[in-house]
Structures are given as C-alpha cells and as structure tokens.
ZAMARGU-4260 file (C-alpha; in steps of 0.2 Angstrom, whole numbers, plus 5000, padded with zeros to 4 digits):
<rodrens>
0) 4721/5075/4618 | 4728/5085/4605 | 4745/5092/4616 | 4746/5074/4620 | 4746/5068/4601
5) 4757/5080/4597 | 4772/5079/4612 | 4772/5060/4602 | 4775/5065/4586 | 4794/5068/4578
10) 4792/5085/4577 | 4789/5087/4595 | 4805/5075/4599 | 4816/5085/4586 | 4811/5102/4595
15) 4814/5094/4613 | 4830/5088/4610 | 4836/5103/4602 | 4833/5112/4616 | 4839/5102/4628
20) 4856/5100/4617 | 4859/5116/4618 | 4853/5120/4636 | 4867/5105/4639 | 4880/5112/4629
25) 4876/5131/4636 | 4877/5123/4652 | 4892/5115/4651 | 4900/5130/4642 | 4896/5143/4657
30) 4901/5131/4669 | 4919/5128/4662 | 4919/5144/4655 | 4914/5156/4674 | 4924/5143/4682
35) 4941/5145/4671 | 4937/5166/4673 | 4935/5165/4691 | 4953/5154/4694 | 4961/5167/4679
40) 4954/5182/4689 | 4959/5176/4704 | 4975/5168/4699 | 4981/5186/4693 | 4977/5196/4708
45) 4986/5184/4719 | 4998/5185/4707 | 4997/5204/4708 | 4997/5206/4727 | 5012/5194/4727
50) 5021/5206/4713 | 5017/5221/4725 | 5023/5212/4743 | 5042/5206/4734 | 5045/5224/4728
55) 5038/5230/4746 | 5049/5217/4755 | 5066/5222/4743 | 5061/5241/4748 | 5059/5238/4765
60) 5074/5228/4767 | 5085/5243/4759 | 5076/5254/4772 | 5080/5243/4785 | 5097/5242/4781
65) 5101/5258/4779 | 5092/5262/4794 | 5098/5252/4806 | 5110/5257/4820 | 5104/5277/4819
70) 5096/5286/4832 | 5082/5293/4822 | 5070/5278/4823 | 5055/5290/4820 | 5065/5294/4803
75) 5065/5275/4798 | 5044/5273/4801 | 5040/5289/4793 | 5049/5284/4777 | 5042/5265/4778
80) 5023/5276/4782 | 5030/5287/4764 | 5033/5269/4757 | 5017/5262/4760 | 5006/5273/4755
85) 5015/5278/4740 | 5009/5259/4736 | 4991/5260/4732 | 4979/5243/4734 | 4960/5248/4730
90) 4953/5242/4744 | 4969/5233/4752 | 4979/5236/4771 | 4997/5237/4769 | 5009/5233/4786
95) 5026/5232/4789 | 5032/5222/4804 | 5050/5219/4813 | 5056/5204/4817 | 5045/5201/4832
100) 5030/5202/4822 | 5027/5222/4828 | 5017/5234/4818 | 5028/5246/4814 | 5016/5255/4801
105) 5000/5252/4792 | 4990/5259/4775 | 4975/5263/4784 | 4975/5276/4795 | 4960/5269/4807
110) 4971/5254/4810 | 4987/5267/4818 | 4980/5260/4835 | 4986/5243/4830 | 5004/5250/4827
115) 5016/5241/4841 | 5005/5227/4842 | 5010/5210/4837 | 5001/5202/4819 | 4999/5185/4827
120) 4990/5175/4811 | 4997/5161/4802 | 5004/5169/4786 | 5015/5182/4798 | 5021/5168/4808
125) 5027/5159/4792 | 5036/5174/4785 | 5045/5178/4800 | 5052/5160/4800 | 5059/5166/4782
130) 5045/5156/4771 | 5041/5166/4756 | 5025/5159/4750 | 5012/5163/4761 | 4992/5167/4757
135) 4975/5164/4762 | 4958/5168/4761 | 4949/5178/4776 | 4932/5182/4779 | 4933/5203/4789
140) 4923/5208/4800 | 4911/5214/4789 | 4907/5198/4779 | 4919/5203/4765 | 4930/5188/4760
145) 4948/5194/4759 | 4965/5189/4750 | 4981/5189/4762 | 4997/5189/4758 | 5014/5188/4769
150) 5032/5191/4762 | 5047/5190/4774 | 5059/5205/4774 | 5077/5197/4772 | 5094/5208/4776
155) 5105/5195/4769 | 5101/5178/4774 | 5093/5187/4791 | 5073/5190/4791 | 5073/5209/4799
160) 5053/5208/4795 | 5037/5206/4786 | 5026/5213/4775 | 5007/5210/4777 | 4994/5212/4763
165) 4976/5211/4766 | 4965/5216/4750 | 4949/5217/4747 | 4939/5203/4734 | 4922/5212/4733
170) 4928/5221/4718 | 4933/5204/4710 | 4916/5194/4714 | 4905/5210/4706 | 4913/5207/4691
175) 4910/5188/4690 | 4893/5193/4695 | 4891/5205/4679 | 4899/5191/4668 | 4886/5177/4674
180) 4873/5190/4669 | 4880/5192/4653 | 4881/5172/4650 | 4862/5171/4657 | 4854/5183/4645
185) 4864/5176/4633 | 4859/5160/4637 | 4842/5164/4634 | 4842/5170/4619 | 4851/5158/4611
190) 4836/5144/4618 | 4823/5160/4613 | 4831/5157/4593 | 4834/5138/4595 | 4814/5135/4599
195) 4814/5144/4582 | 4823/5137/4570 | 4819/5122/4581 | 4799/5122/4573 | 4804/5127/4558
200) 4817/5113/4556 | 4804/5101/4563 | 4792/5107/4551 | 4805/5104/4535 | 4810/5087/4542
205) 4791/5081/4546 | 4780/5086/4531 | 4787/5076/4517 | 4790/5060/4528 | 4770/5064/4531
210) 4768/5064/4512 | 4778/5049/4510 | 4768/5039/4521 | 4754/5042/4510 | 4763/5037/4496
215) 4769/5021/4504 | 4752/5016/4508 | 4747/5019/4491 | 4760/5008/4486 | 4756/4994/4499
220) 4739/4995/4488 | 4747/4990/4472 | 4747/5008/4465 | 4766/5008/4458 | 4763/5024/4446
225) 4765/5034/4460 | 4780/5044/4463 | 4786/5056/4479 | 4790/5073/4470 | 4809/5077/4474
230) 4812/5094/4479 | 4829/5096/4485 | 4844/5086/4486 | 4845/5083/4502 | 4844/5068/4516
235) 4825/5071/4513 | 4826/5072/4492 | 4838/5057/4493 | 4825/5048/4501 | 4812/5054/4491
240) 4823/5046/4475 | 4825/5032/4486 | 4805/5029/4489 | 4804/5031/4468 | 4819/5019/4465
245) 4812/5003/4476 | 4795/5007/4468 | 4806/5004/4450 | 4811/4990/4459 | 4795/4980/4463
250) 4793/4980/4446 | 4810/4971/4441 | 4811/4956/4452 | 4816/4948/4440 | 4833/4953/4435
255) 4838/4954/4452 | 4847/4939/4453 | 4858/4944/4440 | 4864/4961/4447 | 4865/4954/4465
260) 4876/4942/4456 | 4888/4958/4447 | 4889/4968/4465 | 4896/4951/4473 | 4908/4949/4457
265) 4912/4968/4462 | 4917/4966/4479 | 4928/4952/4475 | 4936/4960/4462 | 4941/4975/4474
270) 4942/4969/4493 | 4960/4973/4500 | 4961/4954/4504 | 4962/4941/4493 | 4950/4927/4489
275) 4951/4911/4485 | 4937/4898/4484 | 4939/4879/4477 | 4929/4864/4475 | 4927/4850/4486
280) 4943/4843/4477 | 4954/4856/4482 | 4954/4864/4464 | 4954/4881/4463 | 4938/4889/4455
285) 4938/4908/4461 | 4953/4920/4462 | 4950/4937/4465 | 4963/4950/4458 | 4970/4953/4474
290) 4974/4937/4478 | 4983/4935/4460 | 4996/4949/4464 | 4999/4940/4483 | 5003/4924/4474
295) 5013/4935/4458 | 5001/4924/4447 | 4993/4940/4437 | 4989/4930/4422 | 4976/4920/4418
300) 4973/4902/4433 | 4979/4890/4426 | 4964/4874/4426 | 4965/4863/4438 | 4976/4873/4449
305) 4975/4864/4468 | 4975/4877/4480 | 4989/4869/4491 | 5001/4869/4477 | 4997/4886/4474
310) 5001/4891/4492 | 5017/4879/4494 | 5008/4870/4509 | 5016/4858/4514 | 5010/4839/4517
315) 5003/4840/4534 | 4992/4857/4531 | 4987/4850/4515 | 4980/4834/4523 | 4972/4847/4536
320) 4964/4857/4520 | 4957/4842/4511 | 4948/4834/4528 | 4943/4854/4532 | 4950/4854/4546
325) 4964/4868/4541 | 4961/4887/4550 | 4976/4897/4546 | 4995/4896/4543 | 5008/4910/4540
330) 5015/4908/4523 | 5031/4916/4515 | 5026/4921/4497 | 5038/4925/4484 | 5034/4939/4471
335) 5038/4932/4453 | 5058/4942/4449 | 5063/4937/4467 | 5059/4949/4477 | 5059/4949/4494
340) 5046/4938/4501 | 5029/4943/4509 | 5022/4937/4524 | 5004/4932/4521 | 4991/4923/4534
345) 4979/4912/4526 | 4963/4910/4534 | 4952/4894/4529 | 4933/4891/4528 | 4926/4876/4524
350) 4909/4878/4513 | 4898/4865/4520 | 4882/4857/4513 | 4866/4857/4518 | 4863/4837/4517
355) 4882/4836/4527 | 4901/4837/4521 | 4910/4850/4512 | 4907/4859/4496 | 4924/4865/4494
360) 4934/4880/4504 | 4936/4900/4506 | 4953/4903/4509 | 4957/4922/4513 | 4974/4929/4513
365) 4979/4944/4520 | 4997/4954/4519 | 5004/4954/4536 | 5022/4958/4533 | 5021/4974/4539
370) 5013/4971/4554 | 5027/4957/4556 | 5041/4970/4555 | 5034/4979/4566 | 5033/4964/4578
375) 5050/4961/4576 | 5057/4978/4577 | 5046/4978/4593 | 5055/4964/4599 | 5073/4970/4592
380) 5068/4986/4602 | 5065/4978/4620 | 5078/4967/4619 | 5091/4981/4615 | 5083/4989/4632
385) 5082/4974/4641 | 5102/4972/4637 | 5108/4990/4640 | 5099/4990/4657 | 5105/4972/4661
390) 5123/4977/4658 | 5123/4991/4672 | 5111/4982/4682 | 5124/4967/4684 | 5140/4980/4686
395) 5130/4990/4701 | 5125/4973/4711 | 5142/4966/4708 | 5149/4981/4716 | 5136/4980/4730
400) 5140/4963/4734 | 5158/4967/4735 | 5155/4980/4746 | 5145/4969/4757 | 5159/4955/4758
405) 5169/4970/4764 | 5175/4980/4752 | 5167/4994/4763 | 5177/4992/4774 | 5192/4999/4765
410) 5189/5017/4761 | 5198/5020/4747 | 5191/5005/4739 | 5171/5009/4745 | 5174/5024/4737
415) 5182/5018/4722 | 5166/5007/4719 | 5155/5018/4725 | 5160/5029/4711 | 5158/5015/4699
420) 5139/5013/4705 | 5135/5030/4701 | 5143/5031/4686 | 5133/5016/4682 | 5116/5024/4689
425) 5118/5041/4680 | 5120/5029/4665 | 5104/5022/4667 | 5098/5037/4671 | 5104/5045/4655
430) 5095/5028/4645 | 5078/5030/4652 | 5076/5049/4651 | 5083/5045/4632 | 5068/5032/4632
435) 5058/5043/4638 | 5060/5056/4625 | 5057/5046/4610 | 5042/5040/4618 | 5036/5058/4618
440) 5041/5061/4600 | 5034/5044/4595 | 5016/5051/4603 | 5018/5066/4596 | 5016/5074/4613
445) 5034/5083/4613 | 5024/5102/4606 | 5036/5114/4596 | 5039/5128/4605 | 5041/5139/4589
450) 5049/5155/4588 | 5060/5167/4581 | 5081/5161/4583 | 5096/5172/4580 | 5107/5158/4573
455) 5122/5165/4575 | 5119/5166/4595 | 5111/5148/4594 | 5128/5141/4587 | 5138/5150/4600
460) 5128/5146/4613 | 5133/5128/4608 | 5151/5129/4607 | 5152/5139/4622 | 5142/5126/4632
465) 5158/5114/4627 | 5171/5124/4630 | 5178/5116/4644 | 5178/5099/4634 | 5187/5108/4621
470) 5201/5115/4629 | 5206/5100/4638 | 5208/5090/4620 | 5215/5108/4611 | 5202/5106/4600
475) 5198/5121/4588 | 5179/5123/4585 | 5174/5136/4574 | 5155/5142/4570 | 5152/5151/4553
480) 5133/5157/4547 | 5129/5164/4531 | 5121/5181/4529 | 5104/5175/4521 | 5101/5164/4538
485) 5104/5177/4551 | 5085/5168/4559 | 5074/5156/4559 | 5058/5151/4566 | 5062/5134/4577
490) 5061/5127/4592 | 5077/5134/4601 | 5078/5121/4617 | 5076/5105/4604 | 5087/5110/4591
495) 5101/5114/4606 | 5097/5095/4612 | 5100/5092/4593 | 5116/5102/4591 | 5121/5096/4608
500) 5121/5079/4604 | 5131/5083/4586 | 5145/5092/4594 | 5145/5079/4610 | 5148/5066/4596
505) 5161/5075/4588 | 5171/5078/4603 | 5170/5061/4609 | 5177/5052/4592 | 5189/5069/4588
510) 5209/5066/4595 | 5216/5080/4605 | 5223/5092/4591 | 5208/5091/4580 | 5195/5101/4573
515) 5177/5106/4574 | 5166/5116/4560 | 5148/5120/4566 | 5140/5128/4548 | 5123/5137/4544
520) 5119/5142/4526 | 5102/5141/4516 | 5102/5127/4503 | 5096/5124/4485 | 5079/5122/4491
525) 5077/5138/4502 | 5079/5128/4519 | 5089/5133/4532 | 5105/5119/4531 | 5116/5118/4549
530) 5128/5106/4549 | 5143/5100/4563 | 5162/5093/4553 | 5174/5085/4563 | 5190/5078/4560
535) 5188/5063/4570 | 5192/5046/4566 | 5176/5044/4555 | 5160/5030/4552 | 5166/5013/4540
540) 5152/5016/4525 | 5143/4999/4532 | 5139/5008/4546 | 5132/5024/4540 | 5116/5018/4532
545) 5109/5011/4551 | 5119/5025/4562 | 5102/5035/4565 | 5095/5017/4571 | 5091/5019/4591
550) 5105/5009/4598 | 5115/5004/4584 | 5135/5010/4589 | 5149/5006/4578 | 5159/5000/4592
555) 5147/4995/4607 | 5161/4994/4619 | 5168/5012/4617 | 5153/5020/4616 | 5147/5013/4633
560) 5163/5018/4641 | 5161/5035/4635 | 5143/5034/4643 | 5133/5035/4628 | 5117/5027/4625
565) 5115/5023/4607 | 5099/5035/4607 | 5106/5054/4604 | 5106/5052/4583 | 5089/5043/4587
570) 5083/5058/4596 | 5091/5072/4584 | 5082/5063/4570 | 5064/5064/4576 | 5067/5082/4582
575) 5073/5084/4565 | 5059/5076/4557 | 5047/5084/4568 | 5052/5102/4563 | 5049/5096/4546
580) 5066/5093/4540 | 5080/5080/4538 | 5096/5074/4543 | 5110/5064/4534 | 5127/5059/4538
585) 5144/5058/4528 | 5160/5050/4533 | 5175/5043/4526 | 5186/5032/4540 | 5200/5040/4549
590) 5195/5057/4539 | 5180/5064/4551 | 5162/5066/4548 | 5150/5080/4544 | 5133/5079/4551
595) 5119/5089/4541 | 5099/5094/4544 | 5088/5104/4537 | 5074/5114/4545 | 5061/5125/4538
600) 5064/5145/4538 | 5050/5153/4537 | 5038/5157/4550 | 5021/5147/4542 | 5033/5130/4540
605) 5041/5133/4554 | 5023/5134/4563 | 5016/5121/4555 | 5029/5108/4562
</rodrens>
C-alpha cells in the first residue's frame, strides 16, 4: 500500500519522468550519434580504398605503357608483384587484372594459384567496361563482411585493365563495438546521477507544496494570520509570497473594485491598438492614447465628438455604425502637418444590453500600412515577373508557330529563329535562376562561406574573366588596391557574382574606346571600400534613388536587348548587405558612373556576416 501511495504522489511522477527524459534523449543521442560515426567511419575507408585504387590504376597504367610491346612479360608482373605490395591494406587483397579480366598478380600470396584466372564479379566487369566508380559490400568465406572496390586501368582513352580491392571491415566494426560500450556505460551513469538529483529535486519541489497545503487548509478555516515562510526566491518562494498575498487579499474585498478598475484603465492606456468606445449616440466617450496619435488628435477630446466625424466615415458606413450593423472599413488617416497618410482598419463592436438594443460601440483601429506596402510591393513584385516572363514567352511561341506554318522548312530561316528561341530561353533561364537567388538571400538560406581573400588577385581574377569583352570594345580596365587592404575575410564566390555584375554593367553601357577603374582602399570607418568607375554614358539623377530596386531599368528596352534581367544590382545589394555592408551608386549622365560597397575586414565581422 505504501509503494502504491507513493508511485501517486508528485515526487514519484517528477522522478519518473526525469528518468525517462533523459533515457529518451540518451536514446536518441546514441542513436544519431553511432549511426553518424558508423556512415563517417565507413564513408572514409571507402574513401581511402578508393584514394589507394586511383593512385594503383595511374601506376599500373604507366607500367603498362611502358611495358607493352617488350619481350620480357615476366619483367612487367614482377614489377606490378613489387607495386602491390609495396601498397600495404591491413587486412586487404590487392589484384591487377588485363583487359580480359586475368589475374595478373595478387597481394596475398595463398591467392598466386588464382593468378591467370579470370575475376568474374560485378565490380571487375564494370571497370573493364571503363566505369570508374565501382564498390560493394561482400560477406568471405569466413563470415567476415568485406569492402570492394574496382578501378579501371585506362592507356589513353583504352581500358588495358583493372585493379581489384578487397579489404577487410572487422577492424572497422571492433571499433564501433568499443564506442557502443563507451556510450552504454556512460549511459548508465548518467540515469545512476539523474535518479539522484532526481529525489533530491523531488524532495525540494514537494515539501513546501506539503507545508502549503497545510496552510491552505488553515486558511479554508478562517485562520488568515497565517503565513507560508518564504525561503528563497524561486518558483517555489514566489508562490509562497503569492499564498501570503491572496490571504492579504481576502481581507481587502473591498477595494477591489477600484484597482480592477485602474488595471483596465492601464491596459487601455498602453495596447498597441487604439481604442474607442461611444455611447449609444454615437458620441465618443473613451479614447485611449494610442488611438489619439492614429487620428493626430493628441490633445484633449473634444465633447461631443461623433465618432464617424472623427473617422471621416462617410454617409453609408455611418448609417451602418448607428443601426450596429458596421464590422470594419479601411480608412486613410492624415497625421496633423500633412504627412503621408496611414492606412488604418477599423474593427466595430456593438455593446449590447442585457434587456436588448445597443449601449454604444468598441471601435478598435489598428495601423496596417505597413502590411499594405508589403501587399502592394508583393503585387508590384509578381507582376514585374509575370511581364518579364510573358515577353519571352510570347517571342518563343510566335517563333514556334512560324516555324510550324513553314518556316522550318527554310534552313537558314529555322535556324535564324531557332537561335532567337534560345536566345529567348537562356533569357528566362537567366531570370529564374536570378529569382531564385534572391529567394535564397530573402530566407536567409545563401550561408557565407567566410575566408581569407587576397584582393589584389580577387580584382584581377575579375577583369581577367572579361577580357574578351574588353578587347572587342578597346576598352582600358584598370585594377588598383591600396597597401592597407592586401586581404579580407569574405565570401569569395559572392563577391565575384557582385563584382561580376558591376563590371558586366559597365561594359554593357561603356562605348568602345572608354574606360574602366576597379578600386579597393579602406575608408574613414576602417571597412574595406571596392568600387568599379566607368566612363559610360551614365544614370539621369531620377533614376539613381530606385536603381538597386529588382527590376527597375532606366531604359527597359535596351537592357532586354543586352539580356539583362533587372535583378543583378538587386542581387549585389543583398550579398552586400549580407556581409554586413553597403552599396551606393553615383552618376552624372553622359559622364559614367562609379559603383561602391563596403564590406567588413576583419576576421570576427566578417564571420559574423
């Protein structure tokens, strides 16, 4: 009876479920844990045998070829023989094989009977047929399972051969054996110290909610004098001063009223929402603060204010309002100086009495602009996609059709069009993967690879990419990095994209003859400052303010022609940002323009990012 009473009591639960939390959790742990050391362990001595197999196969190839045609055959096998077991696997067989799929030596020397023989299994027929990856798992002889691995021996683009692996796994499986003992007595001595702490917890949690319920009882009597003793302040002491505060309380009915009365006022007064309640004439009688600054009345409500001339309702919503049948509306609030306006939707609530009809209304407005430029960017956003895909769409099925009416049947026609549909294609393709991108740095699923970055090399790298492009317009480009920013840490491949689409731009809007200046110094602030200068034909000033906007081209029909996609300042921008910088752009018409961001240089920023 006594076990019973006690595996019913909380300090009995408490105990049980620690246990079993943290059996659970060592569970899952050692699971997770042997399964991701068994596929690392495993991975690298594939990995291993694989490693060992190439360099036999390049080795055997150079013996092969340099072998072949000679009279001395027996020369040729002794030096593969010298080969192979120069090439030590623990517990691994090592065989060369010809074309045919012959023994020509092996690393065991009980297996030399074998040698002239043909290695018929699956991984030796693959590599023969010149197929380079080729394993699998056996089970010898001797119940010891097996890794195997085949490499074909290539003389050119000829296979001349094979190499055969066969190693040995015990080796591997005693050492996962020795790591699930570890993880077992480990396991058990962590549950050994749970059951521990787990009565002794138990035991702190359960003896002064047994002292409480005394005092509760005593309470429940009419005894208010007496208090729990608070001996800490924890969960337990808060509750203790809790216990002593409702007994305090009991004894103030009284004046309850009155401070339920101050908490509402509170809450009003501090909601993120505004508030405002009116009689049954429609006349306003409660404004909380909140709601003042929405409607850009922060002085004192005027008397007799009705709340659809506060709001601006017009004559249909406010014969809705005074019948209570009103719910919401969308209103455009104008702060007092003219500002721009807010977007604000008002929710109404009819108050009804108890005897029937209305007592007045709860109108709560909410601030929804932002969410409604959001919306509308959303909106903007989709039907900039929908119209730079419709524009190739309808280029690529006019072409089609033409060439079903019979266009195909001209060749220099079909091709010409054919051209123009995959010109059109890698377009969209260009758009998507663009799309695609800034879907990746919205989510914040692009990861930084950080590291180290010569700059110098990194700007090079970049001109050198265009180099073609540049001779054909006689372009001079020209890379220049100060001293004090030989490196920084970054993320090399996305501040190439970044650069790439800089100096892409450049040469796209720079005339044959002109000019390109690709700068790295540190600035004022101690951030590493890159910029790309052309001497193009430059950005009208109305223009600049939205260039980094996805989409947005000065002139829509030359960039399209040139195959941009209105995304590439987009994308250097939030690759930019990401690293923890910014970009910015200046430009004077028909006088070039110089493109500049800022990255961190030091290792912990950069890192951060």
């Amino acid at each position: 009876m006594k076990w019973r009473s006690f595996i019913r009591t909380i300090q009995a639960k408490l105990i049980i479920i620690y246990v079993l939390l943290i059996l659970i959790a060592m569970q899952l742990i050692g699971v997770y844990f042997v399964s991701s050391m068994k596929n690392s362990l495993t991975d690298n001595f594939t990995k291993d045998l694989k490693a060992r197999a190439e360099m036999l196969s390049i080795l055997t190839a150079d013996k092969f070829g340099s072998e072949a045609g000679t009279a001395d055959e027996e020369t040729a096998v002794e030096s593969l023989r010298g080969m192979v077991n120069n090439l030590y696997i623990n517990g691994a067989e090592i065989q060369v094989l010809d074309a045919s799929g012959k023994i020509i030596t092996t690393s065991v020397p009980s297996q030399n009977d074998y040698v002239g023989q043909r290695n018929t299994q699956t991984v030796v027929n693959r590599a023969l047929q010149g197929i380079s990856d080729n394993e699998e798992y056996i089970i010898a002889d001797d119940n010891v399972r097996k890794k195997v691995v085949a490499k074909p021996v290539l003389s050119g683009d000829k296979v001349v051969g094979a190499i055969y692996i066969a190693a040995d796994m015990k080796d591997l499986y005693a050492t996962m054996g020795r790591i699930n003992s570890v993880f077992i007595s480990g396991l058990l001595l962590a549950l050994a110290l749970t059951v521990v702490l787990c009565v002794i917890l138990a035991h702190t949690i359960t003896q002064p909610i047994k002292e409480m319920t005394r005092h509760a009882t005593a309470v429940a009597e009419g005894r208010f004098n007496r208090k729990m003793p608070v001996l800490g302040n924890d969960e337990i002491g808060q509750l203790s001063q809790a216990f002593n505060y409702m007994t305090g309380r009991l004894r103030e009915a009284l004046s309850q009223n009155e401070e339920e009365k101050e908490k509402l006022t509170s809450i009003l007064t501090n909601m993120s929402d505004g508030v405002v309640a009116t009689d049954e004439n429609g006349v306003v009688i409660l404004m909380n603060r909140r709601a003042a600054l929405m409607l850009g009345n922060e002085g004192p409500l005027p008397e007799g204010a009705p709340l659809d001339k506060l709001l601006g309702l017009d004559y249909e919503q406010s014969g809705s309002l005074a019948k209570g049948n009103a719910q919401s509306a969308m209103l455009h609030l104008t702060h007092m100086g003219g500002e721009d306006s807010n977007i604000v939707r008002v929710t109404f609530t009819p108050i009804h009495r108890r005897e029937g009809g209305i007592a007045g209304t709860i109108a709560v407005l909410q601030d929804v602009t932002e969410q409604e430029n959001l919306e509308e960017s959303r909106r903007e956003f989709v039907a900039n996609v929908s119209h730079e895909l419709r524009t190739p769409l309808t280029t690529i099925k006019s072409y089609v059709e033409a060439l079903d009416d019979g266009a195909l049947e001209d060749p220099q026609l079909a091709v010409r069009f054919v051209g123009v549909i995959r010109n059109e294609t890698e377009r969209m393709i260009r758009l998507v993967t663009d799309l695609l991108h800034l879907s990746r740095l919205d989510s914040k699923e692009a990861l930084l690879r950080i590291q180290q970055t010569d700059i110098t090399e990194m700007l090079e790298d970049v001109a050198d990419r265009f180099s073609f492009q540049i001779r054909q317009k006689r372009i001079d480009i020209s890379t220049r990095v100060r001293k004090d920013v030989t490196t920084a840490w970054l993320d090399r491949d996305q501040i190439d994209q970044v650069l790439g689409n800089l100096v892409s731009n450049a040469l796209k809007y720079t005339p044959e003859g002109g000019t390109i200046e690709l700068e790295a110094l540190k600035n004022e602030d101690g951030m590493l400052s890159i910029s790309v200068r052309d001497s193009g034909i430059g950005i009208p000033k109305k223009d600049i303010e939205r260039i980094f906007e996805r989409f947005y081209r000065v002139d829509k029909a030359r960039s399209r022609n040139m195959g941009g996609t209105g995304l590439g300042l987009s994308i250097a921008r939030e690759i930019v940002k990401a690293h923890g910088g910014s970009i910015s752009l200046q430009s004077e018409l028909n006088e070039g323009s110089k493109v500049t961001f800022t990255l961190p240089l030091n290792e912990q920023r950069g890192s951060e990012a």
